[in-house]
MIDREN-261997 format. One record per residue (C-alpha): residue number from 1; x, y, z. Coordinates in steps of 0.05 Angstrom, whole numbers, plus 32768, in hexadecimal, padded with zeros to 4 digits. Example, Ala and Ser with C-alpha at 12.3 -4.5 7.8 and 13.67 -1.06 7.14 Angstrom:
baza n 1, x 80F6, y 7FA6, z 809C
baza n 2, x 8111, y 7FEB, z 808F
***
This chain:
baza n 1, x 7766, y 7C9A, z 82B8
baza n 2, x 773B, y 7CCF, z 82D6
baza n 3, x 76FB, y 7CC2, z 830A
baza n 4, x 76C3, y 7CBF, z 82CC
baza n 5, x 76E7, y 7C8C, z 82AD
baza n 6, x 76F6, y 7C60, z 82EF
baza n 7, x 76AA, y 7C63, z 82F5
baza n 8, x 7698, y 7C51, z 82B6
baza n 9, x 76C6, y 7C14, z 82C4
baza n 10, x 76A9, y 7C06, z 8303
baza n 11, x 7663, y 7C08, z 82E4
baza n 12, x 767A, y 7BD0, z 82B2
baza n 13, x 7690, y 7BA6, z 82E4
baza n 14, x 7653, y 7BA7, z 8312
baza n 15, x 7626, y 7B9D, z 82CB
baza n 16, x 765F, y 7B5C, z 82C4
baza n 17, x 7651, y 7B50, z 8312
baza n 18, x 75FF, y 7B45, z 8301
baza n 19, x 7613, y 7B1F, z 82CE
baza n 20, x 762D, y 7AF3, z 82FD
baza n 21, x 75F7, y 7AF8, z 832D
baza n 22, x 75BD, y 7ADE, z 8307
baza n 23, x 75E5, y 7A99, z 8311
baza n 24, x 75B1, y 7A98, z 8351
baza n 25, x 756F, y 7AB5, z 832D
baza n 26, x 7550, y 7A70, z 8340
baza n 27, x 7563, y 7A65, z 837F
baza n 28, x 7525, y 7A8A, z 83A0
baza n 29, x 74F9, y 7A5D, z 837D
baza n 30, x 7520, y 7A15, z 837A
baza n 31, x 74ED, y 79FB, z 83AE
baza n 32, x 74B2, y 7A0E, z 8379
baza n 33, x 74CF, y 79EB, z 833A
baza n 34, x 74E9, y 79A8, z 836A
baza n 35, x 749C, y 79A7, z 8378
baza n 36, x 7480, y 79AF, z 832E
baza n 37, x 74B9, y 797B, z 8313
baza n 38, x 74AD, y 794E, z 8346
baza n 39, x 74CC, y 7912, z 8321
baza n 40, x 750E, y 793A, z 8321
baza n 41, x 753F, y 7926, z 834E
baza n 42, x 7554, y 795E, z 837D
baza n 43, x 7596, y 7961, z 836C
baza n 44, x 7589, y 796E, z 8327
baza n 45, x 755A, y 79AA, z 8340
baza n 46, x 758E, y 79C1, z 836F
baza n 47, x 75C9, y 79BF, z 8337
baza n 48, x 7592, y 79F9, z 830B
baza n 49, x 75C0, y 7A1E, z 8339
baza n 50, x 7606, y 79FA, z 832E
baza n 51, x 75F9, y 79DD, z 82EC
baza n 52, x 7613, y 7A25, z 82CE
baza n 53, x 765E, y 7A18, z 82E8
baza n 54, x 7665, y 79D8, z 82B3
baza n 55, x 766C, y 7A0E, z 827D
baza n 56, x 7686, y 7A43, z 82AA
baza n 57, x 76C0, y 7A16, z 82B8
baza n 58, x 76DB, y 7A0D, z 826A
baza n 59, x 76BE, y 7A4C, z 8259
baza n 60, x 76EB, y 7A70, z 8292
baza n 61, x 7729, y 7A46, z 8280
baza n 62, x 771B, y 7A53, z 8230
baza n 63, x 7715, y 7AA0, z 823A
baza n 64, x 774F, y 7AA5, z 825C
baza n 65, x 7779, y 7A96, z 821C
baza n 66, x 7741, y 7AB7, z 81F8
baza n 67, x 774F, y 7B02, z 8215
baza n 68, x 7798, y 7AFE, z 81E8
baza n 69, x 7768, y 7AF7, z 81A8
baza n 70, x 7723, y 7B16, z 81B5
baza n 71, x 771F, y 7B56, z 81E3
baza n 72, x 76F9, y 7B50, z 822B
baza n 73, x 76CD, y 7B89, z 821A
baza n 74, x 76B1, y 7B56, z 81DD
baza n 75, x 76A8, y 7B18, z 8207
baza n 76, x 768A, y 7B39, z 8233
baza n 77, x 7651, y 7B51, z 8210
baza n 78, x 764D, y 7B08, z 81F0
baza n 79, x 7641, y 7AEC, z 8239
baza n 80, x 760F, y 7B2A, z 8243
baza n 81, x 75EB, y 7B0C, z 820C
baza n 82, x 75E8, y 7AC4, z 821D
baza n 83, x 75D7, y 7AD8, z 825E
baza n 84, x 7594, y 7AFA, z 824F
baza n 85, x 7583, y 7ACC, z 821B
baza n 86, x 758F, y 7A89, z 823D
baza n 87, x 7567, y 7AA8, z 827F
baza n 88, x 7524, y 7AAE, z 8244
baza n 89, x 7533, y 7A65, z 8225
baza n 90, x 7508, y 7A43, z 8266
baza n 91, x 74C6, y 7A6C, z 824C
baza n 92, x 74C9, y 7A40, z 8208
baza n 93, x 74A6, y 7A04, z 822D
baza n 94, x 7496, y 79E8, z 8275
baza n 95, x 74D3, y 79BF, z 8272
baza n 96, x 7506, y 79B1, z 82A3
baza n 97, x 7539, y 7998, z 827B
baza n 98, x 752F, y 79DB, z 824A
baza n 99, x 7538, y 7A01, z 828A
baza n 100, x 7575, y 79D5, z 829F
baza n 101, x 7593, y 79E1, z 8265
baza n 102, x 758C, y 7A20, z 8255
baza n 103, x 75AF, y 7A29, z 82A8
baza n 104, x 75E5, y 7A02, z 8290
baza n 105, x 75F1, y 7A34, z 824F
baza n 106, x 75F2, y 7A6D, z 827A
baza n 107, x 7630, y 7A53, z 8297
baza n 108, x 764D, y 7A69, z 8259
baza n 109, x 763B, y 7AB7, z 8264
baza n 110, x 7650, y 7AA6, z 82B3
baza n 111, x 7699, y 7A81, z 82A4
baza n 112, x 769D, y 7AC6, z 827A
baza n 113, x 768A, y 7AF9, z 82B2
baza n 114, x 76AC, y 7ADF, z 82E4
baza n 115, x 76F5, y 7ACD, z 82C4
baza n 116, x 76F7, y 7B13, z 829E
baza n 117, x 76D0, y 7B3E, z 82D6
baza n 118, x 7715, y 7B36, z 82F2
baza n 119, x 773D, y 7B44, z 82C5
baza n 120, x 771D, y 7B84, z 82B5
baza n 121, x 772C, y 7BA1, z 82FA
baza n 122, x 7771, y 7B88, z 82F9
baza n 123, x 7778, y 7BAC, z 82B1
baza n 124, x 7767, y 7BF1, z 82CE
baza n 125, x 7773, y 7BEB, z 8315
baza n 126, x 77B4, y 7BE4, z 833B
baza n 127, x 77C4, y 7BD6, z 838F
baza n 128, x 7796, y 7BEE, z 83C4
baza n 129, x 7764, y 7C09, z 838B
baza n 130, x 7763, y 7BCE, z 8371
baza n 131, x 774B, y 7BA8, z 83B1
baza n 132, x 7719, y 7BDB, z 83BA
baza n 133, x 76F5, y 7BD0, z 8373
baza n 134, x 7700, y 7B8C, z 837A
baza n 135, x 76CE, y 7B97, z 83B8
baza n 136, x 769F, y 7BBB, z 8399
baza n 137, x 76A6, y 7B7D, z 8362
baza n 138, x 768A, y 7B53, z 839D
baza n 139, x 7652, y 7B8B, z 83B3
baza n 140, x 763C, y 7B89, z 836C
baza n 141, x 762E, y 7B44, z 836C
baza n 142, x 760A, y 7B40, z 83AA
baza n 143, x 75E1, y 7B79, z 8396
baza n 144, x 75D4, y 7B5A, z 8355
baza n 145, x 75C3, y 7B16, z 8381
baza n 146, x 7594, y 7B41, z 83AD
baza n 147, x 756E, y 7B65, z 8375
baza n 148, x 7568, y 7B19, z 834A
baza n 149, x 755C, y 7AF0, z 838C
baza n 150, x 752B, y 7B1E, z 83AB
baza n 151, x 7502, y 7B33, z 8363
baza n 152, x 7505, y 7AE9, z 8355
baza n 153, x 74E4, y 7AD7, z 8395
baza n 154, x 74B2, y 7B0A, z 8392
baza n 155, x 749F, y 7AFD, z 8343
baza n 156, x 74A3, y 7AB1, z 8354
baza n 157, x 7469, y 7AB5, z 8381
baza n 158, x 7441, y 7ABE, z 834E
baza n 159, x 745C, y 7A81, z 832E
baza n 160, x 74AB, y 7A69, z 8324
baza n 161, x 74B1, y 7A78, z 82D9
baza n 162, x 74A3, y 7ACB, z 82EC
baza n 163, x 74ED, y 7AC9, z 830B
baza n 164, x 7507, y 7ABD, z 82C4
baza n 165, x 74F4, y 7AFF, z 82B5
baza n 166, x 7538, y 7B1E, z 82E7
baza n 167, x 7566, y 7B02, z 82AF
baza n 168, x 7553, y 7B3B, z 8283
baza n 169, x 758E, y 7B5E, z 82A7
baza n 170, x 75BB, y 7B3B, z 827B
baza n 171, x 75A1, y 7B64, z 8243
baza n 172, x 75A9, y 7B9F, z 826D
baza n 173, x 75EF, y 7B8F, z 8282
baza n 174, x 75FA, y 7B8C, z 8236
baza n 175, x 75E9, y 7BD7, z 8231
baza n 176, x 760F, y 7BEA, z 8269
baza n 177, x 7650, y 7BC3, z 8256
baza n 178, x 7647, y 7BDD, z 8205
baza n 179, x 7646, y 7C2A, z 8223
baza n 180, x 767E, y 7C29, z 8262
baza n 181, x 76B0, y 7BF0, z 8252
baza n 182, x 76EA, y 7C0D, z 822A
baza n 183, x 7700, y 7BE1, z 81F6
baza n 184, x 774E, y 7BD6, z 820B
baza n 185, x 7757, y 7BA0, z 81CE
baza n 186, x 7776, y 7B57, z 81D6
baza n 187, x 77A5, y 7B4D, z 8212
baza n 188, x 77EE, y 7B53, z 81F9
baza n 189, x 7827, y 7B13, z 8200
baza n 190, x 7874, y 7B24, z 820F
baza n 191, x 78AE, y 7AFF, z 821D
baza n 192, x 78A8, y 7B1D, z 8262
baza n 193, x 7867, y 7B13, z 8269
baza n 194, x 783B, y 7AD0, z 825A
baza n 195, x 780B, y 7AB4, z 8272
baza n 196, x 781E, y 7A88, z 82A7
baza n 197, x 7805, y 7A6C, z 82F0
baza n 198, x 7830, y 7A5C, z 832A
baza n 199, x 7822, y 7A34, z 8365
baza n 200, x 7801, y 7A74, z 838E
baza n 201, x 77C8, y 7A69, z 835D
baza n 202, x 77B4, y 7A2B, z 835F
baza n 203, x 77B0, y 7A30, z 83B2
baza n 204, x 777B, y 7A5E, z 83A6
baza n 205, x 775E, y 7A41, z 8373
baza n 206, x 774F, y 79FC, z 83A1
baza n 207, x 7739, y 7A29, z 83D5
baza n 208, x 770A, y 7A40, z 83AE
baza n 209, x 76EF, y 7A00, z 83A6
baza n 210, x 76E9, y 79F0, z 83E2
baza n 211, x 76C4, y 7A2F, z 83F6
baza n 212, x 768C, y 7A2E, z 83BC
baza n 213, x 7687, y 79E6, z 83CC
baza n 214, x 7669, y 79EE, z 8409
baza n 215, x 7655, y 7A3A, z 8403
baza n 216, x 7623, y 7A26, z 83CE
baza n 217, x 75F9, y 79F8, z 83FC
baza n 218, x 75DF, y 7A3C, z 8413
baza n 219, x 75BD, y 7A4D, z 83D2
baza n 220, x 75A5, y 7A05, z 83BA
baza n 221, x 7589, y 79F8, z 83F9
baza n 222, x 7569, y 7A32, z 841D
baza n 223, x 7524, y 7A30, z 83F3
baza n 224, x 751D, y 79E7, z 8410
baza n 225, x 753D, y 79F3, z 8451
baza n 226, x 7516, y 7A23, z 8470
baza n 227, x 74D8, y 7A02, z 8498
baza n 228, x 749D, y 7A03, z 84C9
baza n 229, x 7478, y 7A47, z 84B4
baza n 230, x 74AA, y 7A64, z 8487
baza n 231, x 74AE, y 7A1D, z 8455
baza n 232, x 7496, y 7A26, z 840E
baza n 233, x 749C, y 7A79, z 840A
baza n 234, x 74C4, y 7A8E, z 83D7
baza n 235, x 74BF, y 7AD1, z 83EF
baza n 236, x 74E0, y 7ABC, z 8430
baza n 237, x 7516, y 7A92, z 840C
baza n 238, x 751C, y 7ACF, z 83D1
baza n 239, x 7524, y 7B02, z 8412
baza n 240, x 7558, y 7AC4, z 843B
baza n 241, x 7585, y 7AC7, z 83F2
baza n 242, x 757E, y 7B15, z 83ED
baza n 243, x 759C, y 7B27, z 8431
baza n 244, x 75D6, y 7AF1, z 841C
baza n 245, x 75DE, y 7B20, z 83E6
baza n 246, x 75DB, y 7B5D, z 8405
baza n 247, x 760B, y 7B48, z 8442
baza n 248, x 7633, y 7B3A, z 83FA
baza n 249, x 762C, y 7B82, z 83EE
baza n 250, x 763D, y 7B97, z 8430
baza n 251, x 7677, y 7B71, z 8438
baza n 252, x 7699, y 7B8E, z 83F4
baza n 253, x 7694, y 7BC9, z 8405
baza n 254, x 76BA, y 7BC8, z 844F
baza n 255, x 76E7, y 7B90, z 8424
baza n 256, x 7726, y 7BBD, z 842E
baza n 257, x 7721, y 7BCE, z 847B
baza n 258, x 7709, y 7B7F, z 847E
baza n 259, x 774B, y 7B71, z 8460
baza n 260, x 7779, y 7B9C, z 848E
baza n 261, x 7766, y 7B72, z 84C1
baza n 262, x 775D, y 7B2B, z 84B3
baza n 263, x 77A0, y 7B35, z 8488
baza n 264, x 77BB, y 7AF2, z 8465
baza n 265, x 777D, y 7AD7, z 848D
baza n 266, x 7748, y 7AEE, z 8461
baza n 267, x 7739, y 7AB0, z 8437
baza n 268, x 7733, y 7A83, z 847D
baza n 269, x 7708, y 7AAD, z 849B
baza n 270, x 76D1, y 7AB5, z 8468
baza n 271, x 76D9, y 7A69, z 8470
baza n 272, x 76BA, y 7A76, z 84B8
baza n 273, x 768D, y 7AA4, z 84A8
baza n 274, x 7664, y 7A6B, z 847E
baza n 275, x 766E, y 7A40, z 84BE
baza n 276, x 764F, y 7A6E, z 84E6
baza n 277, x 760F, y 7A78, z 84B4
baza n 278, x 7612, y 7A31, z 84AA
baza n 279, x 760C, y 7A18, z 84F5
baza n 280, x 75CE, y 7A4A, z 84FD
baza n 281, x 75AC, y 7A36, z 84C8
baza n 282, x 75AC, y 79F4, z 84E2
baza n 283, x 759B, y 7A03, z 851B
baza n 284, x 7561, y 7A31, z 8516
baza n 285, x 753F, y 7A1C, z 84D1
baza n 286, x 74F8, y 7A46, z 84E7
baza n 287, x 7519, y 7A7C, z 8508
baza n 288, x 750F, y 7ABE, z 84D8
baza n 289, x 7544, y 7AE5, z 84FA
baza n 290, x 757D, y 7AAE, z 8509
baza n 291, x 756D, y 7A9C, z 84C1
baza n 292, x 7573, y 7AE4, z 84AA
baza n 293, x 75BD, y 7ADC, z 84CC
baza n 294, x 75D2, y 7AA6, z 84BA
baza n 295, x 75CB, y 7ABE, z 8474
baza n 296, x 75F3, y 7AF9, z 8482
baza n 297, x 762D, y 7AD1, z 849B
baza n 298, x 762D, y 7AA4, z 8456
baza n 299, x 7626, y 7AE4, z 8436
baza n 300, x 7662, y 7B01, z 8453
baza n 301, x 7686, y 7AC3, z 8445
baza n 302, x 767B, y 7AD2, z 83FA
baza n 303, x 7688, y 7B18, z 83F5
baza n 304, x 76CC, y 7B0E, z 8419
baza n 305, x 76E0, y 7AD7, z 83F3
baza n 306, x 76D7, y 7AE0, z 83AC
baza n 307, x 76F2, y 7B28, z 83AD
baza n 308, x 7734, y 7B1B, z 83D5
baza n 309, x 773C, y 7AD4, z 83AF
baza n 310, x 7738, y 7B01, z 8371
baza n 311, x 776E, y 7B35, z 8384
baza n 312, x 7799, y 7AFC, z 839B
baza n 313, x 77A0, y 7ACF, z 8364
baza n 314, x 77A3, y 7B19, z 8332
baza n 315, x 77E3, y 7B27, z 8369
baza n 316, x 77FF, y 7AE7, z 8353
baza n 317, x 780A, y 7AF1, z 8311
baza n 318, x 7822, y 7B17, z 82D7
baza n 319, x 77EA, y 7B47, z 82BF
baza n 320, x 77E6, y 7B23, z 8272
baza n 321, x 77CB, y 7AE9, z 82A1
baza n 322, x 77A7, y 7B03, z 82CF
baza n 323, x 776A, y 7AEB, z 82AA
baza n 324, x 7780, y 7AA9, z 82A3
baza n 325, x 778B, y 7AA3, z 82E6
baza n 326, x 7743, y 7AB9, z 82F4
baza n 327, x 772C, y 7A87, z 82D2
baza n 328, x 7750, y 7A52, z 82F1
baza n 329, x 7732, y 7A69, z 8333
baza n 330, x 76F7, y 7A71, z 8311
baza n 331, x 76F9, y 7A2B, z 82F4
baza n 332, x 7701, y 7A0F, z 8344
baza n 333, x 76C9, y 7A2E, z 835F
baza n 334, x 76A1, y 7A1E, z 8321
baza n 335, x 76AA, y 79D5, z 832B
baza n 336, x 76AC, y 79D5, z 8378
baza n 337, x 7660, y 79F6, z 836F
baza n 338, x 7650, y 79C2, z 8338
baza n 339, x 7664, y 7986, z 8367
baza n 340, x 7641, y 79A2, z 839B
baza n 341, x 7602, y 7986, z 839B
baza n 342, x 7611, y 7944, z 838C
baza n 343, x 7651, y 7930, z 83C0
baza n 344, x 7629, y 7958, z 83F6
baza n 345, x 75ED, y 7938, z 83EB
baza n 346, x 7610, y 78F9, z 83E4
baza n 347, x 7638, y 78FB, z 8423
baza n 348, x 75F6, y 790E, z 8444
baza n 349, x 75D8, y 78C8, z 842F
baza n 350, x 7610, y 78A1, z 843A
baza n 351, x 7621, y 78CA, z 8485
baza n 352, x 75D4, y 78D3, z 849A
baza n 353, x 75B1, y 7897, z 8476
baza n 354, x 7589, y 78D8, z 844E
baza n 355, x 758A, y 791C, z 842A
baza n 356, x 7574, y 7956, z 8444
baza n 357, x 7587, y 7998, z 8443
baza n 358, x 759E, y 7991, z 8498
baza n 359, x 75C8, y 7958, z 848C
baza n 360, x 75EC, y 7988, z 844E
baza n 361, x 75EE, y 79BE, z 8477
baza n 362, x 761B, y 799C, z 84AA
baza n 363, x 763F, y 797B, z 847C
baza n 364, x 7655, y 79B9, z 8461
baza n 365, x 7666, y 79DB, z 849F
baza n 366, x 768F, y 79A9, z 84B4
baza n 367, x 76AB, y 79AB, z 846B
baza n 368, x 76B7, y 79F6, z 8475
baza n 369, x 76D4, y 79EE, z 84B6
baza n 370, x 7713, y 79BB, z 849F
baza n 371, x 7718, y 79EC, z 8458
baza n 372, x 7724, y 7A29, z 8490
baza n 373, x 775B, y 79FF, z 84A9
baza n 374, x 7781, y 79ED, z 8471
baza n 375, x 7778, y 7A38, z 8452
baza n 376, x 779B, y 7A47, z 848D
baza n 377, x 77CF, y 7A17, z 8487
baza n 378, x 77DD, y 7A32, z 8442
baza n 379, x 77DC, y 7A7C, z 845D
baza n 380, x 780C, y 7A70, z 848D
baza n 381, x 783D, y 7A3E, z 845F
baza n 382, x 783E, y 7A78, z 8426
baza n 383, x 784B, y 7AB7, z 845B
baza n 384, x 7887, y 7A88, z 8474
baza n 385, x 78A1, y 7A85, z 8435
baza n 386, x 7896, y 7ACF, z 841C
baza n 387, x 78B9, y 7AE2, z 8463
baza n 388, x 78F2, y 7AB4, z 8450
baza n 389, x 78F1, y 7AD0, z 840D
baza n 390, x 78F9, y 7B16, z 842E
baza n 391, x 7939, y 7AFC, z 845A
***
């Protein structure tokens, strides 16, 4: 495969990558629509964010037989589709049960993008390649992120229903996967190779819930969070959930040299990156600059994570299943998003006798904090057991 076609490849995925990052297109603005639905409850405004992984979850675990019968090129431009045309549903009506809805279909285009994004750059790239477009996989979604979040902010301010308009990239994405994505046909089943998970997996998989758990309290709660000066600007919050994005971006891209020296570590400490962000965000909710930070260090959490999570669980397998066990990760972070809102702000009540976005902020740092130690416990069990492998 020669450079022009690795870059047509790598175009398709970062088309797949905004695919997945208009998941967030409403987070700039969730502190607009909690005040014009004010007889929603705000968990139910918070999960216009989450609500997408329901679908993602069965759609992820669905496509991952699906790839042996339809090809990923033709999914993928299904998901394109659904994508732009569930992100135009909300202008039918002032509704926000048309608008939760039509969050929670998305989920279908997102369970998609994310389960088969995968699989494509495990289809055409192989080792230390293959970490480094898995990194520029995670820049691509925190450049879509920054280009939704911050054009959502900025159109919301004239009103919350303008950010709808940043989900015409799924029809763009469309365009882009139709012209670059080769066609490779249905994935092929052998008697050497099947689809099948081992243990390796499914430790990633729950540490993936874990993370996204607690990682998404950054995105349902930083509209409300901010306060003093800075509350109720959705340029502010569009600006706080663009530099997440772009320390996203950043972070992809140095992924590799990242990797060469956090090692078998790399899962744990983009566990403690979110701690960091986390403490100084509760700590200095009017403070521009710690704020602008702390985002950065949840940023970095992300764009370490997903990509390394990715390569690992692709490492783990057979190649025939390396999309099924993409979805399976993408399944656990799916649900530990879609929980999210309600066991956080549940604990909150229960813990702090109320909810606000403080109280989930600490609980989710100290969340973070134990799920840093048992990724490490895992870490260190499985490089034990490859070194005894080895003797």
């Amino acid at each position: 495969m020669n450079k022009s076609q690795k870059m047509k490849i790598i175009l398709a995925v970062v088309a797949i990558s905004f695919i997945q990052g208009l998941q967030y297109c409403v987070s700039p603005v969730l502190g607009q629509i909690q005040e014009h639905y004010s007889d929603i409850n705000v968990s139910l405004v918070q999960m216009l964010i989450t609500a997408p992984a329901l679908l993602s979850m069965i759609v992820a675990l669905v496509s991952g037989g699906l790839v042996v019968k339809i090809s990923k090129k033709k999914l993928l431009l299904f998901a394109a589709l659904v994508a732009g045309i569930t992100g135009f549903l909300p202008y039918l009506a002032d509704s926000f049960w048309l608008l939760f809805v039509s969050r929670t279909l998305y989920g279908v285009a997102l369970g998609l993008a994310c389960t088969l994004n995968t699989a494509v750059v495990a289809e055409f790239f192989e080792g230390n390649e293959r970490v480094s477009v898995m990194g520029i996989q995670a820049a691509s979604i925190g450049m879509g992120m920054v280009i939704i979040t911050t054009a959502g902010g900025k159109l919301g301010s004239f009103g919350f229903t303008y950010s709808y308009i940043t989900n015409i990239i799924g029809f763009l994405s469309f365009i882009v996967l139709a012209v670059m994505l080769p066609d490779t046909g249905t994935a092929k089943v052998t008697k050497t190779e099947r689809i099948r998970l081992n243990k390796r997996v499914f430790q990633i998989a729950f540490l993936g819930f874990l993370e996204f758990m607690f990682l998404i309290t950054f995105t349902t709660n930083i509209a409300m969070h901010i306060s003093e000066a800075l509350a109720g600007d959705s340029s502010v919050s569009g600006i706080l959930t663009g530099i997440f994005s772009g320390a996203q971006i950043v972070m992809g891209l140095i992924l590799g040299r990242v990797v060469r020296v956090t090692k078998q570590a790399t899962l744990p400490a983009a566990m403690i990156s979110f701690l960091i962000g986390a403490v100084l965000l509760i700590l200095f909710p009017s403070n521009l600059p710690v704020l602008i930070a702390a985002s950065v260090f949840c940023g970095f959490s992300q764009g370490m994570f997903i990509p390394q999570a990715m390569v690992e669980v692709a490492n783990a397998v057979q190649p025939v299943a390396t999309a099924m066990a993409s979805a399976c990760f993408t399944c656990a972070m799916s649900f530990g998003q879609l929980v999210s809102p309600s066991i956080l702000n549940s604990i909150s009540k229960l813990v702090f006798g109320n909810i606000s976005t403080s109280n989930v902020f600490k609980i989710a740092a100290a969340g973070m904090a134990v799920s840093a130690l048992i990724g490490c416990l895992i870490t260190c069990r499985s490089e034990n057991k490859r070194r005894g492998e080895k003797i």
